[in-house]
C-alpha positions in Angstrom: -70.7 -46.9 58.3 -71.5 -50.4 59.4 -73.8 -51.2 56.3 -70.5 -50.2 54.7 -68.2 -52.7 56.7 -71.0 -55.0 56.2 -71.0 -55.1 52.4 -67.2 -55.2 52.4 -67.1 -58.5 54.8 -69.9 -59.8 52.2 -68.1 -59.1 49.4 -65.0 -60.5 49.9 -66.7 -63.6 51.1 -68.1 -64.0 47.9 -64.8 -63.5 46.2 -63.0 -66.2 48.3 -66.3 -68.4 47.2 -65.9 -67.8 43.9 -62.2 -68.4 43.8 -62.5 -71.4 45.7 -65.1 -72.6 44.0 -65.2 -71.7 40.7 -68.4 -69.3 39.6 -70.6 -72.5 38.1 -70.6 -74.5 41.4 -70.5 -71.0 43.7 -73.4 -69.5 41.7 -75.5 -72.9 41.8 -74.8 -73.2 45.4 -76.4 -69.8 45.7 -79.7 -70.4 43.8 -80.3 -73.6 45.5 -79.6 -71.6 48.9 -81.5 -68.9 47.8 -84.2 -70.8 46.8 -84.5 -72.9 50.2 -84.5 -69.3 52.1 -87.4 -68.6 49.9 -89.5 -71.5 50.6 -88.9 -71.0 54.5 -90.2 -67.7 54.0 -92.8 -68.9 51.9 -94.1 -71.8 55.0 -94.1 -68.9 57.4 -96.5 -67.3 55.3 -98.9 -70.6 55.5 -97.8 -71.6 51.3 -97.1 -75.3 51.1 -95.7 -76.0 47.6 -95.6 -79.7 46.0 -92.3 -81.2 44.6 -91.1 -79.8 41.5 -92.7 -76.6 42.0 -90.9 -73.0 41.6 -92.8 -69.8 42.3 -90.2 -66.9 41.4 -91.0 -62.9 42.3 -95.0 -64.0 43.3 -97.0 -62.1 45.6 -98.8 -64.3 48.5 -101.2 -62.1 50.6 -100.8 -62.3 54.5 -103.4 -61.3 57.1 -103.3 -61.2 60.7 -105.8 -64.0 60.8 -103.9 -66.5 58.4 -104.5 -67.0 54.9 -102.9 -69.9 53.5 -102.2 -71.1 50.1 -102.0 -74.9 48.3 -99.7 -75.0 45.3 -99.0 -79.1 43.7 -96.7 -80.7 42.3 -94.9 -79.6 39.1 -96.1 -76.7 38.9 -94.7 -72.8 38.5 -96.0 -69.6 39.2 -94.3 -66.6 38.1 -94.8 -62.9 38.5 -98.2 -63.5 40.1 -100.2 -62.5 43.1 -102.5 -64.5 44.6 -105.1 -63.0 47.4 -106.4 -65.4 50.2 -108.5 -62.5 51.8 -110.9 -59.7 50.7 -111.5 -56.7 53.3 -113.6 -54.7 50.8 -116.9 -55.9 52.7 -115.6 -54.0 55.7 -115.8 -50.2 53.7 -119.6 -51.8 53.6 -120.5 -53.6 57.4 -119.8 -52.1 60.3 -120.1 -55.2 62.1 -117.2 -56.0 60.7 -114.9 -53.2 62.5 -113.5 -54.2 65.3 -111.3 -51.7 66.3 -111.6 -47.5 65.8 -107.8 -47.5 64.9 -108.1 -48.8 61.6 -104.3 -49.0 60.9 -104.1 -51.5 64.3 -103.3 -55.0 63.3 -106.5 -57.1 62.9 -108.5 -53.7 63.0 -111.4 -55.3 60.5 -112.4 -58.7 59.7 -111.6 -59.8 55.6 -113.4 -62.8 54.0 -111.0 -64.7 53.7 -110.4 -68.7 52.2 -107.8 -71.0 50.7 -106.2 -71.1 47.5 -105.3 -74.1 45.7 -103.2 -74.2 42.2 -103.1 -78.1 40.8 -100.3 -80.2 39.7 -98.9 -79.1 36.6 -100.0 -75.7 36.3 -98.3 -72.2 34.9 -100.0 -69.4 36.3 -98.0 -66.1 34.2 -96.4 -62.9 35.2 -98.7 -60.2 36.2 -101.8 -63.0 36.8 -104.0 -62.2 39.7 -105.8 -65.3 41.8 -108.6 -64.1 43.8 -109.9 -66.0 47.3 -111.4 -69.5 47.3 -110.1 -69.9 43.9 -109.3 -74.0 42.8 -107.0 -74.1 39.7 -107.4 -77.6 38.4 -104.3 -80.1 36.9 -103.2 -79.4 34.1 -103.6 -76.0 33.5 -102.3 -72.6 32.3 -103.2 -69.0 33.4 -101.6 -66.7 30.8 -100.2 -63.8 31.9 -102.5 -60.6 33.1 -105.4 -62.5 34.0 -107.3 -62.2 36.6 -108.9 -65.0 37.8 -112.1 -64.8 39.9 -113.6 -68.3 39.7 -112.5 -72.4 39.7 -110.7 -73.2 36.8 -110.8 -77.0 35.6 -108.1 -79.3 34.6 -106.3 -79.7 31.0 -107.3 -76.1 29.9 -105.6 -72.8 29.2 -107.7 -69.5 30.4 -106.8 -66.1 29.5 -108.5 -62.4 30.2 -110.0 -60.2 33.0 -112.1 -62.2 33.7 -110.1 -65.3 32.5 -112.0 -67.4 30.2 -111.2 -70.9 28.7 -109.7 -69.9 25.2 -108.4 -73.9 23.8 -107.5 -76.9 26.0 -104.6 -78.7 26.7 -104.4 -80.7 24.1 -104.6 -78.1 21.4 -101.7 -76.0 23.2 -99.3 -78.8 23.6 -100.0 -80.0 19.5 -99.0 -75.6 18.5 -95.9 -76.1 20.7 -94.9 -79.2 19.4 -95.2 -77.8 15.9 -93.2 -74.8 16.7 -90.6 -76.9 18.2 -90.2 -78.8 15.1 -90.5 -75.8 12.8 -88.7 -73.2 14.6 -86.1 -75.4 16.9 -84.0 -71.9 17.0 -87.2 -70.5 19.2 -86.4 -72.4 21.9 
């Protein structure tokens, strides 16, 4: 009943937006809002994003001990999940239990460290970024890979595990080609 009232009040609120105004401006003023919720969300979740960056439906892992992620400038991420921790050692050392209860908050210990995605990077849906992982400048993760170690700068990596398949260079001169070939495309 009061879900219902709720929707109704939201509803009409967005009608009176819209018909003030107009659906460009009220539907812009809505992804920008949108977006700055996300971000908030994002910092309370120890992400800091550079300027120019957009991450859109991405996965960031959260302990109770605080992973924390380092994403630059220019750079989008989309689709992904990224993993700061690893508790799999804990099925393994016992030393690592701390409490009986395993479904308690901070139960086991999870190796856990940073990771940090360059300045100009496009990691692709479905990607996967393990701990401790640096993603250099530069760089593009295709989509479904799984990446496991450093990558370096001006390159483009694809697989499980992702390899280095061209560099920058060469992917930038096949879309410029496109572009003038198939303009429609784009």
């Amino acid at each position: 009943m009061i879900k219902t009232i709720i929707w109704k009040v939201v509803l009409f609120i967005n009608s009176q937006l819209l018909r003030i105004f107009g659906a460009y401006q009220f539907s812009e003023i809505f992804r920008k809002l949108a977006y700055r919720g996300m971000l908030f969300k994002l910092k309370k979740q120890n992400v800091k994003i550079g300027s120019n960056s957009v991450v859109y439906n991405t996965k960031f892992s959260y302990s109770s001990q605080g992973d924390s992620f380092f994403i630059g400038d220019n750079t989008t991420i989309t689709g992904a999940t990224l993993l700061g921790h690893d508790a799999s050692p804990c099925v393994f050392l016992d030393e690592l239990i701390v409490k009986k209860n395993v479904w308690s908050s901070g139960s086991r210990k999870s190796f856990r460290d940073p990771i940090r995605v360059g300045n100009n990077v496009f990691v692709g849906h479905g990607a996967i970024i393990l701990p401790g992982v640096a993603i250099g400048d530069n760089t593009i993760v295709a989509a479904g890979s799984v990446v496991i170690k450093n990558l370096e700068s001006d390159s483009v990596y694809a697989g499980n595990p992702a390899k280095k398949v061209k560099d920058i260079e060469s992917y930038k001169c096949k879309y410029k080609s496109l572009l003038r070939d198939f303009p429609e495309k784009f």
